[in-house]
N, C-alpha and C positions, 0 to 999 in steps of 0.2 A: 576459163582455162581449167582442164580436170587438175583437180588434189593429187595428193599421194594414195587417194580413196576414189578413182576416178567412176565406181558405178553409182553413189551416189550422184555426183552430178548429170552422170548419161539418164540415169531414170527418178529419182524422188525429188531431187533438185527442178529437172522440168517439169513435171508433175504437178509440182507443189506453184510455179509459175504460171501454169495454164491454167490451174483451179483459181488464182487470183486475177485472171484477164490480162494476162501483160501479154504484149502482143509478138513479142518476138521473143527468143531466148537463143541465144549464143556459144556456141560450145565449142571449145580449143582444145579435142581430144589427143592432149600430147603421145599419149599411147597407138592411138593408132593413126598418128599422124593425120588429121583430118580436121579440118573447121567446117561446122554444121550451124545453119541457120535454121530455127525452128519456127513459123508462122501459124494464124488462124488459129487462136487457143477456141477449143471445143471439150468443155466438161475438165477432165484432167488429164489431157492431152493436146498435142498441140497435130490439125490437119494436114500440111504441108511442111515439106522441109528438103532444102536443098545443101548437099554436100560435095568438097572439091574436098583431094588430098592439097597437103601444103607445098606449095608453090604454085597453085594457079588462083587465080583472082576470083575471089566469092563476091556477088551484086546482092547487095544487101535491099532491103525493097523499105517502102515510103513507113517509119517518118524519117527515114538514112539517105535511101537512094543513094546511094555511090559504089565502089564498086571496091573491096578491101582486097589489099595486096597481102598476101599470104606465103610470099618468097622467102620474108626474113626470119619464120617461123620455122624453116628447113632445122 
């Protein structure tokens, strides 16, 4: 979920996760109302990434697989 400093987490936060191979990175940009999943870390960035605003249902991909409800984030 972003801080009270939410460009750190939109960009040096993912950055800094994709430069250590983690494979997904998750973001609940309460500012602009959106939850963003971030996939395939490549160097220091992440290749795919898919975003809903809040309240419709993000599918989270394997090792999750399910599909996160994002209504109560309104």
């Amino acid at each position: 979920m972003t801080s009270s400093r939410p460009e750190p987490d939109r960009g040096a936060k993912r950055h800094c996760c994709a430069r250590a191979g983690i494979p997904l990175y998750l973001l609940v940009d309460r500012e602009k109302k959106t939850v963003t999943v971030f996939s395939e870390p490549k160097d220091d960035d992440y290749v795919a990434d898919v975003r809903v605003p809040f309240g419709r249902p993000l599918a989270l991909p394997e090792p999750f697989a399910f599909e996160l409800d994002t209504s109560e984030l309104f």
